[in-house]
C-alpha positions in Angstrom: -33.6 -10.0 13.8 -31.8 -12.6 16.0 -31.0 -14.5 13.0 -29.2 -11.5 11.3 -27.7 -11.4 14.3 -26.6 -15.3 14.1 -25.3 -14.6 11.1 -23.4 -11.3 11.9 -22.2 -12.9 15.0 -20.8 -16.1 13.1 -19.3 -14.2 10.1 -17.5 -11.9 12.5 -16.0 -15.0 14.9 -15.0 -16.9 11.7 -12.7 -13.9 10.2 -11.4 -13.6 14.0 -10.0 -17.5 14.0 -8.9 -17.5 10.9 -7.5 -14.5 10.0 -6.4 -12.4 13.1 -2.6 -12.6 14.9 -1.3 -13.9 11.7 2.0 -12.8 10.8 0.9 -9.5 7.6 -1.3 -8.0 10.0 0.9 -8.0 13.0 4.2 -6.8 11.2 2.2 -4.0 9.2 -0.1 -3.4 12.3 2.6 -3.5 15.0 6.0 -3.5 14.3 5.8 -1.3 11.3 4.5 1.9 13.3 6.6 0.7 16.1 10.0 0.7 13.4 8.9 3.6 11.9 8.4 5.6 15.2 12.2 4.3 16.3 13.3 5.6 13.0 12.4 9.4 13.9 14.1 8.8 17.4 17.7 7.6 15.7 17.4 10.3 12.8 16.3 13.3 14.8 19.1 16.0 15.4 17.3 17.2 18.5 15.9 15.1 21.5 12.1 13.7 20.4 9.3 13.4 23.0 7.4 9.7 23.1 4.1 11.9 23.9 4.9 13.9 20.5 5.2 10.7 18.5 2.2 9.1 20.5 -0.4 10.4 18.3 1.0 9.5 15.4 2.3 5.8 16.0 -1.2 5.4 17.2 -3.1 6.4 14.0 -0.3 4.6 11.6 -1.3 1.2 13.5 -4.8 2.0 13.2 -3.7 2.5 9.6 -1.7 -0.5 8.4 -3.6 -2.7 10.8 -6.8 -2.4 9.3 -6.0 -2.4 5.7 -3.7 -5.0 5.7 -6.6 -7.6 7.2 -9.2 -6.2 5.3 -6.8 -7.0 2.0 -6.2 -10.7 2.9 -9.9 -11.3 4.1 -11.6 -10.1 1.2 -9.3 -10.7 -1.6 -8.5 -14.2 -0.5 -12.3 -15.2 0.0 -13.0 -13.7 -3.1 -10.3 -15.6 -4.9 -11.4 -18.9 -3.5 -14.8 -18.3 -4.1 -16.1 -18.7 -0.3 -17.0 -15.1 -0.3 -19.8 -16.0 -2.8 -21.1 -18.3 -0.2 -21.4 -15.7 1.5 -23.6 -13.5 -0.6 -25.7 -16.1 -0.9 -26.7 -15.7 3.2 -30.1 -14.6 4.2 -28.7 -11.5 4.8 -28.6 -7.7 3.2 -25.7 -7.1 1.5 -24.7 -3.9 3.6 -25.1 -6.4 6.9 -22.8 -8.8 5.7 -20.2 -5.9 4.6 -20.5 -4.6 8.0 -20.0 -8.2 9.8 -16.7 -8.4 7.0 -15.3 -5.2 8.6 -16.3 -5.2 12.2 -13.2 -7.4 12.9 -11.0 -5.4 11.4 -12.4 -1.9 13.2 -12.1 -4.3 16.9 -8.6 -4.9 15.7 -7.6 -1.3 14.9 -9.0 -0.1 18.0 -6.5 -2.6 20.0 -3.8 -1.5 17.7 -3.9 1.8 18.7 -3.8 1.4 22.4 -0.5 -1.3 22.5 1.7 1.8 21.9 -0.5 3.7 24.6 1.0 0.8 26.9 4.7 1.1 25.2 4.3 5.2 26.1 3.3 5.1 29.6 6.4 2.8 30.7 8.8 5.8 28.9 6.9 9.0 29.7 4.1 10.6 31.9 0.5 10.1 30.2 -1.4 12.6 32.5 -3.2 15.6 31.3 -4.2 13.4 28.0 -8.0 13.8 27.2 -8.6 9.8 26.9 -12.8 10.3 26.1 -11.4 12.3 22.9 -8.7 10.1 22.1 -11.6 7.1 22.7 -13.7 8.9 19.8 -10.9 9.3 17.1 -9.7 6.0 17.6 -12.9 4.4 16.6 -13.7 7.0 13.9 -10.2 6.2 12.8 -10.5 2.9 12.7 -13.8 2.7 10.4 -12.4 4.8 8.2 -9.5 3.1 8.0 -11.4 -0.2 7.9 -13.3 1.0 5.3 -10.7 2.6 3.2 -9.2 -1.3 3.1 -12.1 -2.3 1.7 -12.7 -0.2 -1.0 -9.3 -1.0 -2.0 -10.0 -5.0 -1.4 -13.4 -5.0 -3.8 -11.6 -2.6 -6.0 -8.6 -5.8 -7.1 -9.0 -9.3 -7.6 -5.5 -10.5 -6.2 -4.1 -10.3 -2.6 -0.8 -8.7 -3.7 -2.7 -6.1 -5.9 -4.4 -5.1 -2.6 -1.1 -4.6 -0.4 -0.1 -2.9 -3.3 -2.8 -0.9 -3.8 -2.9 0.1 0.0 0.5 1.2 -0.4 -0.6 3.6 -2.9 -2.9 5.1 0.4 -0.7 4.5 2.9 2.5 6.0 2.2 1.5 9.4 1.1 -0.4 9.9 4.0 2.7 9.4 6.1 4.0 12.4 5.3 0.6 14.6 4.1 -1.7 13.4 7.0 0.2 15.5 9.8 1.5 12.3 11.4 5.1 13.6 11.9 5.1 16.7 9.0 3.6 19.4 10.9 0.5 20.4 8.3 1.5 24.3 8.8 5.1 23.2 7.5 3.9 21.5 4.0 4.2 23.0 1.0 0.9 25.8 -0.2 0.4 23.5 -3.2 0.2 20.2 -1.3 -2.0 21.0 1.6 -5.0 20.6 -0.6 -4.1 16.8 -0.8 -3.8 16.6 2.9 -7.1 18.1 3.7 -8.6 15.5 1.5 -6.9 12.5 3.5 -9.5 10.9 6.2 -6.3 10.0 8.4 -5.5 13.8 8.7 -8.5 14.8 10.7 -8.0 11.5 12.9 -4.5 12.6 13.3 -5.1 16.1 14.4 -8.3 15.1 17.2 -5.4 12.9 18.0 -2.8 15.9 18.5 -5.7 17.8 20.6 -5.9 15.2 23.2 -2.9 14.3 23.6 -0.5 17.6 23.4 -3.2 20.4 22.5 -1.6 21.6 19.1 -4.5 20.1 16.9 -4.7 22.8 13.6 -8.2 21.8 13.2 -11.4 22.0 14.7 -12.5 19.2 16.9 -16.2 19.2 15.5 -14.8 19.7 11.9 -12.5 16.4 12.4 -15.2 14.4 13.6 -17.5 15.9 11.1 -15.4 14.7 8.3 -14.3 11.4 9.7 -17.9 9.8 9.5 -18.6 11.9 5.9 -15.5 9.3 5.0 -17.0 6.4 6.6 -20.3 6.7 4.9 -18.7 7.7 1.5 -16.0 4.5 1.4 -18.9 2.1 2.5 -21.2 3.7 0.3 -18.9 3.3 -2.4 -17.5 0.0 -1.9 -21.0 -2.1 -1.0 -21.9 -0.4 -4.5 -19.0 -1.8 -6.2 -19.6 -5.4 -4.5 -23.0 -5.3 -5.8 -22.3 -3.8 -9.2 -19.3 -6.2 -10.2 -19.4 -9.4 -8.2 -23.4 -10.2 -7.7 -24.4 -11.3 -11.5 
């Protein structure tokens, strides 16, 4: 046990020296939402609340945060061969995955809270139900985390993964309820939204923060960790199916 957690430990501060602050993950973690967010404020014919945006600035750098790290660790290790080093640890594969990831889930959990910090300077945060907003954060962030690395054992290349991501992440900026109010989507398209992980995130989000979630809180949850489970299911099976001979 304490060497699993040696190894956990020392895979997890490796990825964080070598891999966090630099410049992908902080322009699609941070100033992407933050630009994207200022973009609504300058195009909107009527006055737009911060607290209204809050929610969703807070899941997009959840978002892009996660996936973009999670598509340069992976990829590149893969590419230069040290992540075969890895597999080669002492270690169960589905340990290792989870010391892989648990940087990036630390990292989308900070994300989300630098915009809290941006918000309360600009307007009043009171009234905002922070245990709830605690919750869907982290869900939000393993799912998120885990989403990037479905798409990072699912490409061999580190611009086939920002690529791929894109495919994810863009869609869901307008189908997940970030700014598109779900209720004001087109019949045909909602489908898509309910199967987006990010759009249960989104609305537990909403519920804290201005009480107009559209879905139920236990449903959100409910479906957050069903995601989880499925895209680390899914992506430890891939790993094992295609890159361990």
């Amino acid at each position: 046990m304490m060497k699993t957690w040696i190894a956990f430990s020392s895979i997890l501060m490796k990825d964080m020296r070598s891999y966090y602050l630099k410049p992908p993950n902080i322009s699609w973690g941070l100033i992407f939402p933050i630009a994207w967010t200022l973009m609504f404020f300058l195009r909107s014919p009527v006055p737009v609340q911060v607290r209204d945006l809050l929610s969703g600035v807070m899941a997009l750098s959840i978002l892009f945060g996660t996936t973009s790290m999670l598509a340069v660790t992976i990829t590149f290790e893969r590419k230069s061969r040290s992540f075969e080093r890895l597999l080669l640890a002492p270690i169960s594969l589905n340990i290792l995955m989870l010391a892989k990831t648990s940087g990036a889930i630390v990292f989308g959990i900070i994300n989300a809270f630098i915009p809290v910090i941006f918000a309360g300077f600009l307007t009043d945060l009171s009234g905002i139900n922070w245990i709830l907003v605690l919750g869907s954060v982290i869900l939000i962030a393993i799912t998120s985390t885990f989403l990037g690395l479905f798409i990072a054992v699912s490409v061999s290349q580190v611009f086939e993964a920002q690529t791929f991501s894109n495919f994810f992440r863009f869609p869901m900026l307008f189908l997940c309820g970030l700014f598109i109010p779900l209720e004001s989507l087109p019949l045909f398209i909602r489908p898509l939204s309910y199967a987006l992980p990010l759009t249960y995130g989104a609305d537990i989000l909403k519920t804290a923060i201005i009480g107009n979630g559209v879905i139920a809180v236990p449903l959100s949850f409910l479906m957050l960790i069903v995601f989880s489970i499925t895209l680390f299911a899914y992506s430890t099976y891939n790993v094992n199916r295609k890159w361990i001979l």
